[in-house]
N, C-alpha and C positions, 0 to 999 in steps of 0.2 A: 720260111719266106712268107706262108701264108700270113703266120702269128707277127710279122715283121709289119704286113702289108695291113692288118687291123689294128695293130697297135699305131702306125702313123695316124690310119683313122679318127682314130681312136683320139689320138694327139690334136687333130685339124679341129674335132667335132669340140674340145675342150677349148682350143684357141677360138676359136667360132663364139662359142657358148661366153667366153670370159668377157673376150669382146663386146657380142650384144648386153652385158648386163653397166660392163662398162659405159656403154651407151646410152641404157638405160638411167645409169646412174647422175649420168653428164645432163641429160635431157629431164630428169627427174630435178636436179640440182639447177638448173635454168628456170625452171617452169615454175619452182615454188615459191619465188622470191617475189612472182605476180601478182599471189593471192597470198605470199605470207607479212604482214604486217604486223604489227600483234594483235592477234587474232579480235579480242577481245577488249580495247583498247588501250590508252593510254595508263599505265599508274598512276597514282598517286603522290610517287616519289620523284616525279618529273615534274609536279607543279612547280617549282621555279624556274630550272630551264626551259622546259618544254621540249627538251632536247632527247630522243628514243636513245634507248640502249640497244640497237640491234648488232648479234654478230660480233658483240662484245666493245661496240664502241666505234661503230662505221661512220665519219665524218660527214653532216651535212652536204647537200649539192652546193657549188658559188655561183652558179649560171643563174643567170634570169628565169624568177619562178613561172612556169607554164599557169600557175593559178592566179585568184583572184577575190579579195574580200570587197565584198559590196556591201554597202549600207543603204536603206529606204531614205534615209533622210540624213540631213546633213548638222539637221539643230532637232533637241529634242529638250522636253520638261522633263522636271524633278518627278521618276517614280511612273512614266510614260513606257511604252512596248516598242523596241528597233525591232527591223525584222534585218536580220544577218545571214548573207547566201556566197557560199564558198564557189566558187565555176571554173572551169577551165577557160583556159585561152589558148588555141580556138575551142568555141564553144563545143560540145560534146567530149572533150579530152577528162578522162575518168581517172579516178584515185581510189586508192584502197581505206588509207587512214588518215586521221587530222586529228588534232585538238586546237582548240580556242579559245582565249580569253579574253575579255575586255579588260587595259590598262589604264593608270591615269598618266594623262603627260606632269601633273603639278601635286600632288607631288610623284615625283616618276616612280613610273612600273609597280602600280600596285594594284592589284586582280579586283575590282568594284562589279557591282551590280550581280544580278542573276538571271540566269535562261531558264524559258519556261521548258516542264519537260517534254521534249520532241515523241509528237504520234505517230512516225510513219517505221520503228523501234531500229533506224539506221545508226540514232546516235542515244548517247544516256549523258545524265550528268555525272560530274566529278565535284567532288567536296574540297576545295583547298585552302588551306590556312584554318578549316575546320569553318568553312562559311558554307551554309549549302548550295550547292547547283551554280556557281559562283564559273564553272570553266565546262567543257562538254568534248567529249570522245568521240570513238565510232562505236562500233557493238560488233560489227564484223568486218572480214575484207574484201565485201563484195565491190567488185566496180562502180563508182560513180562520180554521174556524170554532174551533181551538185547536189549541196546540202543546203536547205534552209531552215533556219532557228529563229528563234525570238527570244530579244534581251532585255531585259527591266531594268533601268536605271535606279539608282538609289534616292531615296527620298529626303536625303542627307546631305547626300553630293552635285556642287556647283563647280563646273569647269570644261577640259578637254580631256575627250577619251581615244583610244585607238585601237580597236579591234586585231590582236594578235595571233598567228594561227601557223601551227605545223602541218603540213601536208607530206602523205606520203603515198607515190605514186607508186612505188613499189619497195622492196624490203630494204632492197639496199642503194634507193632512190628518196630522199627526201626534200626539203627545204626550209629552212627553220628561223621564224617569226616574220612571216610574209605580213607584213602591216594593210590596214586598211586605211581610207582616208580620214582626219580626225572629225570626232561626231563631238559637237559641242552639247554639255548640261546644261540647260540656263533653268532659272526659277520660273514658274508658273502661278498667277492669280488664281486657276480655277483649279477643280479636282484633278485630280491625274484619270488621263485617260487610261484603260487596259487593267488588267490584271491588281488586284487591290490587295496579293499577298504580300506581308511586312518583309521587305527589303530589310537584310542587314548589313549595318556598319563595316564598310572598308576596313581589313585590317590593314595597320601601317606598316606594313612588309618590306623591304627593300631588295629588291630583286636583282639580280647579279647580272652583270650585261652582256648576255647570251644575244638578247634579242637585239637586233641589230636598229641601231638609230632609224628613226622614221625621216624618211626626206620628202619634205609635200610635192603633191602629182601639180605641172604646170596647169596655169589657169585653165579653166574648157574652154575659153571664148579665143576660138584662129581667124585667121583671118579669110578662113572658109567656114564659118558659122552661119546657118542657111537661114538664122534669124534676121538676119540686115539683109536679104535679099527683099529686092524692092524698096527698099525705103529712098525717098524721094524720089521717085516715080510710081508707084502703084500706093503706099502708105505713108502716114507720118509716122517720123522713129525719134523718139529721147530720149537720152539718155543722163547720166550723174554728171559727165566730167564732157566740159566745151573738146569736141573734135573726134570723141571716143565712138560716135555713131559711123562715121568715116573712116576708122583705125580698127572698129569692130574691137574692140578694150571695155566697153562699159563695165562696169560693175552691178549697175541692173537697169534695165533700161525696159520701154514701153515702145508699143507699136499699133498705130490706130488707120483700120481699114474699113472703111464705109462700102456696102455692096447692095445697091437701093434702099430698104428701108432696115437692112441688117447692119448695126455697128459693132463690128469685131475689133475687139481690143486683145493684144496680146502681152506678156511681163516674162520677164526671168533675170532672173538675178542669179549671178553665180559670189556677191561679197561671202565673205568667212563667218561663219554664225549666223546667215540669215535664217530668220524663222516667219517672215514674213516678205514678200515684196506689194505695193500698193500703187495706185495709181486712181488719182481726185481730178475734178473736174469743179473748177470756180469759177465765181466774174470776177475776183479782184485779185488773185494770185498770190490771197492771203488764210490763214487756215480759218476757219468758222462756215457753218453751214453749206459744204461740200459732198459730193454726190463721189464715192469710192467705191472702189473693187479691189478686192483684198482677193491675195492668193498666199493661202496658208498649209502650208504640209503637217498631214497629221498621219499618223500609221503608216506609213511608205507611200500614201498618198497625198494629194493636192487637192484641197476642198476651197469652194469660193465663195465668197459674202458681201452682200452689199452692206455699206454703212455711210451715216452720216457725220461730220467733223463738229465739235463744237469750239469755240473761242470765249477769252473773257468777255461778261463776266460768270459765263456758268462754266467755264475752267479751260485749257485745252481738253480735246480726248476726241475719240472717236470709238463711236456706239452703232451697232445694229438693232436695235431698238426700235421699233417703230417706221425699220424702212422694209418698204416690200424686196422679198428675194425672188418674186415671179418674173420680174423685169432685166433678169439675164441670167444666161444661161453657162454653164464650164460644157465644153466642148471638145479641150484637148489638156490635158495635162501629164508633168511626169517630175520626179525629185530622182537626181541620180548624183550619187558622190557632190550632195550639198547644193546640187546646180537646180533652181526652182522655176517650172516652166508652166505655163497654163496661156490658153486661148479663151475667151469670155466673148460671147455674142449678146448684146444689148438691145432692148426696145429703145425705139427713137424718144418714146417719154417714159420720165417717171417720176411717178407724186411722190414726194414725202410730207406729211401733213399740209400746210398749205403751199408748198414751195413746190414749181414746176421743173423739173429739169429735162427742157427743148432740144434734143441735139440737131434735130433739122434747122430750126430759126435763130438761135441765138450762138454764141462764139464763148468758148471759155478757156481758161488757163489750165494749163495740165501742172498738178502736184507728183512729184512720183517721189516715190518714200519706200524705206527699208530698216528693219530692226531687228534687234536681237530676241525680243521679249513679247509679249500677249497678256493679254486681258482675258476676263471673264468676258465681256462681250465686243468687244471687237481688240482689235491689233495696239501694240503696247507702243514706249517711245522710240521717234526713228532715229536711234543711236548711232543706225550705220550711216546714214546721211537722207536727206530730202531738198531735192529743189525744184522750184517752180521756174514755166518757161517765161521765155520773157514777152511774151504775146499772147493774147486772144486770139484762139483762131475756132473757124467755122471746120470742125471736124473732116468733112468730107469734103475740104480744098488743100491741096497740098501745101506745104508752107517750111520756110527754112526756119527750123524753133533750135534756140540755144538757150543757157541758162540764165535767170533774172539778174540782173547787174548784183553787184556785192559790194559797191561803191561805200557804202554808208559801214556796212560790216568792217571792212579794211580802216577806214577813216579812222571807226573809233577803237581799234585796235592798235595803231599806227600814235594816235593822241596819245592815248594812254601810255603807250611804252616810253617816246621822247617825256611825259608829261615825268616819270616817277622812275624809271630807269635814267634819262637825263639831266634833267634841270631840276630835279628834290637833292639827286645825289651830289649834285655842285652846291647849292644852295646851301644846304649842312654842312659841306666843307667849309664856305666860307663863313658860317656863321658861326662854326665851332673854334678854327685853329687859323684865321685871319686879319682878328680883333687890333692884334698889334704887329702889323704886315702895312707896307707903303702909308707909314703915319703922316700925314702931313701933305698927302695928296687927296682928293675928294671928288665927285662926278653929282653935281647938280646938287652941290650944297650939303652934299653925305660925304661921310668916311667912303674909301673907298667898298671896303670888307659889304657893307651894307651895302651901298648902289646895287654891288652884285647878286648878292644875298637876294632883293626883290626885288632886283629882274629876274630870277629865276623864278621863284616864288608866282609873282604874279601870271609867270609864263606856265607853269604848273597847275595854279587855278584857270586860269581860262580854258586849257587843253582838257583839264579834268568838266570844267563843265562842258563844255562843247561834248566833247563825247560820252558823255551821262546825255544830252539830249541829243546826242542822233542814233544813239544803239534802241531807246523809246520808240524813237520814228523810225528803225528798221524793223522792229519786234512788233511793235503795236503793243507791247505791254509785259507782264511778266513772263519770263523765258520759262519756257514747261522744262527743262534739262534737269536733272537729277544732279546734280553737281552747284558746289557753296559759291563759286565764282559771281553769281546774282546777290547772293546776300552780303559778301564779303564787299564788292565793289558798291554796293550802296553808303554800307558804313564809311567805305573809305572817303565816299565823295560827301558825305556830311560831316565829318570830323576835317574833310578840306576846303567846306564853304565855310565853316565856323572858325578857320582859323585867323584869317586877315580881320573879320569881324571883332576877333577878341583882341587885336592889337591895335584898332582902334582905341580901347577904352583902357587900355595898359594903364597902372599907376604910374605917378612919378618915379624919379628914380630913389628918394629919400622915404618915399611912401610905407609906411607898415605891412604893407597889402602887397608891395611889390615882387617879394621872393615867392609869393603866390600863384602870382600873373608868373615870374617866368619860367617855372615847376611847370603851369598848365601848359606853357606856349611848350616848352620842351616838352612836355609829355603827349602831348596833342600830333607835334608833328611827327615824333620817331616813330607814336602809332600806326597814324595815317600813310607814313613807310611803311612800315612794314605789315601793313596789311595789304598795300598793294602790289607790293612785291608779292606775298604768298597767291593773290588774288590774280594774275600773271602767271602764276606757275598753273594756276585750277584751269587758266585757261586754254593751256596744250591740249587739254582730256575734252573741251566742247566739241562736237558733233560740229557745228556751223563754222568754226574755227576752220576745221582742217588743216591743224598745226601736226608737222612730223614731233613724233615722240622725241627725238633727239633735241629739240629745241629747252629741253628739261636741262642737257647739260650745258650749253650756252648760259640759261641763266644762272645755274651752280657756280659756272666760273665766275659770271660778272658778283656774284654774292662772297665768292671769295676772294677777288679782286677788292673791290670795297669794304671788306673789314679789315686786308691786310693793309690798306691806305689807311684804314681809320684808326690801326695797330700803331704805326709807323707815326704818325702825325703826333698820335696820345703819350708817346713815350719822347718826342720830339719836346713835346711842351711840358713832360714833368721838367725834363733835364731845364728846361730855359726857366720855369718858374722855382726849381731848385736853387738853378746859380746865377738867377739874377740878383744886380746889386742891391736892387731895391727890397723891402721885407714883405712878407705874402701882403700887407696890408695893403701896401700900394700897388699890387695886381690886383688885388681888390676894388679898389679905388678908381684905378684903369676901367675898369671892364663896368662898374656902376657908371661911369664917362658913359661910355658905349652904347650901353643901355638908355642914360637918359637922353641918348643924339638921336635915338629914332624917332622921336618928335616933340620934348617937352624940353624946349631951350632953357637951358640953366646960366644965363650968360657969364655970372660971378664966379660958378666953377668950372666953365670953360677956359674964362682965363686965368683962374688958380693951378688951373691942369697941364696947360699949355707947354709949359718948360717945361713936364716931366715927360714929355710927349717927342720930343724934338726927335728920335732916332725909333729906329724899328729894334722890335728884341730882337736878342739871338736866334740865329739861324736862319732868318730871311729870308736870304740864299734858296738854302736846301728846300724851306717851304713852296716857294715858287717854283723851283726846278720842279718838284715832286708832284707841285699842281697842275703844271701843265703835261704831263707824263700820266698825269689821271684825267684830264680833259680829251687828252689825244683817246686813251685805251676808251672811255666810255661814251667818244664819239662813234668806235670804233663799233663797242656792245650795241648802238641805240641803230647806227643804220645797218647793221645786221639782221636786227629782230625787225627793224620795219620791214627790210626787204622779203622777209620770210611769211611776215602777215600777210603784205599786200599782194605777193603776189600767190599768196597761197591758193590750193596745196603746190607747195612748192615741187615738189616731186612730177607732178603730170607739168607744170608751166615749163621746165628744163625737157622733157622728153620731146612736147609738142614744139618747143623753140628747138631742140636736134631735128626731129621730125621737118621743120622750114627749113633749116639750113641744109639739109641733104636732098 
């Protein structure tokens, strides 16, 4: 009994003992999975997915990642330092392991640039596709609460990037290709800021789509953005787009507060690619000799510069050159996910060689400007947009400012499209496939064909010059835009003053000379087509336009609308000079008529002509049918494209018209 009674013992003490270690085992098996990540980072063998092998292949998290890739800046130059910090959300929330790399969106998913290597020895580089330092690990699985690195772009590569990153909170916790917001490449005038080690060449890798599509984070700007607080009551506010100061939407906007002899100006711009926002101060709410405050993100920072605008004839531009930067101060700024913010406190004056800039006694026009690009000494073209207000005002009075009328810009955007999307494209219809159409009828002493022919014509020239001289008188001169639409619209409007000119002095129609004149005349105008047309498409991509990109396929159509007409008509008139009765000579003979009606009366062969003239050729009919079925459609094309100029950008004119009606 005794040996009964220590043998249960005996038994308890082993069930006891198995238990604790089972416990042990359970609580050991819990607790390593905290600090076990792989230990030592990422492989090598996971540069495409980015996807860990733990555990034999444990399925990413699908929930909303607790972390967070931040970017310093939102645009950066070719061959310039990001600085890139991994966080939790909320902040202090720690992770064990991660990797990172920078993608391209164009061409997609492919591993660019390099990180420099991290001193605080949390993280190391990774080699992938055999490029160095190109992606970055952990080094251990201690807990933390953020990681920050620094990225070099390539000195090669122009585009969009996006910061990719695996986090893992714990072994068998991760989330995999948490995106950041996209950091644009753009080109640079001057040296590259940072680090001068040779960036290599993007390999062109294609990457398997592990990483999950990027969806852009909604704009920053709510309509609790504590920037529009006060505006019109305590400061003046302006913004890009009429009504967006009120709707709190700008895309960057300016804010001017006077506090005695202190003028505090404030900017942010959240547009896509800004790499600058500006804001000028004129008398004539025209660019040249202008007093600016440029606020420019460089290094995760917001640096500010005074400068001055110049205008023809010593070029556009704007230069800090010779203007004092004693005369104001940065006082507040911050770049977070692309969003560019800075406060600037101003002296009431400041000289720039002999030019005074009064903010107490004199009244000026606010410029406010944004672009993608930079100069070697001051801010590049404002491709994201610039407008001036439409008043002079005394800084320190408050005042309701909106943007400078566009009346003239609309005008000759509106001319032009009726000028060469309308009345060229009838015009050529009837001068081409008309000739022998309503024979025997006439409108002020002409053939029909013809009356029509220059009434268009003439309606073409006068629109084309009319708005050749009022886009002069909205510009003041040559347009600085980086885009052929300037050069292309000139030719086109010289090849269409010289055209009526040269049909003044047309030969006869018996003339040696005459198959010359009508080679030029037809080669003069199909040019002057179609250079305006292409000149029309260059104009979707101006900055001052403010054309939606879609309006590219509006004019596609009308360009294939118009050849299939001109398809249809050409094979319309082989058939009819095929089997007409008469032999090609006297379609010949026809159409030298034609020609010599447009003004050198031949009275002996008009009426030698006469009786071969009495009916209309073949198909008649169908031609009229088909022409007015082409006058309807490119009624249709012409108040389309004007509605879209005028009252462009069309997109905010539709929001702010829902915006009234609700």
């Amino acid at each position: 009994m005794t040996r009964h009674h220590k043998s249960n013992k005996n038994n308890k003490m082993f069930r006891i003992t198995t238990a604790a270690a089972y416990i042990f085992i359970l609580h050991l098996t819990t607790w390593m999975p905290h600090i076990s990540t792989l230990p030592q980072g990422a492989p090598e063998t996971v540069c495409d997915t980015m996807l860990p092998f733990h555990a034999g292949g444990i399925a990413p998290a699908t929930t909303k990642p607790p972390f967070r890739i931040e970017t310093s800046a939102g645009t950066i130059g070719q061959g310039q330092t990001l600085r890139v910090d991994i966080v939790g959300v909320p902040s202090g929330l720690t992770f064990g392991g991660f990797m990172i790399q920078a993608r391209s969106t164009s061409p997609p998913n492919q591993v660019i640039g390099q990180f420099n290597l991290p001193e605080d020895g949390l993280s190391k580089l990774m080699n992938c596709d055999n490029s160095v330092g190109n992606s970055v690990t952990h080094t251990n699985t201690s807990p933390k609460p953020e990681i920050s690195l620094e990225w070099q772009s390539p000195v090669d590569f122009e585009g969009e990037i996006i910061f990719n990153s695996t986090v893992a909170q714990s072994y068998d916790t991760f989330w995999l290709g948490i995106p950041s917001a996209p950091v644009r490449v753009v080109k640079r005038d001057i040296a590259p800021v940072g680090p001068t080690t040779p960036r290599p060449s993007y390999s062109p890798t294609t990457r398997p789509p592990y990483v999950p599509e990027y969806v852009p984070p909604a704009p920053a700007a709510t309509p609790d953005d504590p920037f529009y607080d006060g505006c019109g009551t305590s400061k003046n506010c302006f913004g890009n787009k009429d009504g967006c100061v009120d709707s709190k939407t700008c895309d960057f906007v300016a804010a001017i507060k006077v506090r005695g002899n202190i003028y505090e100006f404030e900017l942010k711009s959240q547009a896509k690619d800004a790499a600058y926002v500006a804001l000028g101060l004129s008398e004539d709410n025209k660019m040249g000799d202008d007093l600016v405050v440029e606020c420019v993100p460089q290094n995760g920072k917001v640096s500010m510069f005074s400068s001055l605008t110049s205008a023809p004839p010593k070029g556009y531009g704007v230069s800090r050159q010779g203007v004092p930067q004693n005369t104001a101060r940065l006082v507040e700024s911050s770049v977070v996910n692309g969003v560019i913010y800075c406060k600037v406190e101003r002296d009431p004056l400041t000289q720039v060689g002999n030019k005074v800039f009064d903010l107490i006694n004199n009244k000026y026009y606010l410029l406010l400007a944004a672009g993608t690009g930079l100069k070697e000494n001051g801010v590049g073209y404002h491709d994201i947009g610039r407008i001036p207000s439409d008043k002079a005002i005394n800084l320190a009075e408050l005042a309701d400012l909106g943007g400078a009328s566009k009346l003239l810009l609309r005008l000759h955007g509106s001319f032009m499209i009726a000028a060469w999307i309308g009345t060229t494209s009838l015009g050529i219809i009837f001068a081409r496939y008309f000739k022998q159409t309503w024979v025997g009828s006439q409108m002020c002493g002409k053939d029909q064909w013809f009356a029509w022919h220059r009434i268009c014509m003439v309606t073409t020239w006068s629109l084309t010059m009319a708005a050749f001289v009022i886009i002069f008188v909205e510009i003041g001169g040559w347009s600085g835009e980086r885009n052929p639409h300037a050069i292309l619209g000139l030719v086109t409007t010289i090849l269409c003053f010289i055209q009526p000119i040269g049909a003044l002095f047309r030969p006869a129609p018996n003339s040696k000379n005459r198959p010359f004149f009508n080679w030029a005349h037809w080669l003069g105008g199909n040019l002057a087509h179609l250079l305006a047309i292409v000149t029309i498409f260059f104009s979707v991509k101006l900055t001052k336009a403010e054309l939606p990109e879609w309006m590219d396929w509006i004019l596609v159509a009308y360009v294939a609308f118009h050849v299939v007409v001109h398809l249809i008509f050409s094979i319309f008139l082989c058939i009819q000079i095929s089997g007409c009765s008469s032999d090609r000579q006297q379609a010949k003979r026809v159409n030298d008529f034609q020609m010599g009606n447009m003004g050198h009366h031949h009275h002996g062969m008009r009426n030698n002509m006469k009786n071969e003239r009495k009916m209309d050729a073949p198909f008649a009919g169908f031609r009229k049918g088909l022409l007015a079925v082409y006058i309807v459609v490119i009624l249709l094309f012409v108040v389309a494209l004007i509605v879209i100029v005028a009252l462009a950008p069309i997109q905010d004119t539709f929001e702010q018209l829902q915006r009234k009606l609700n």
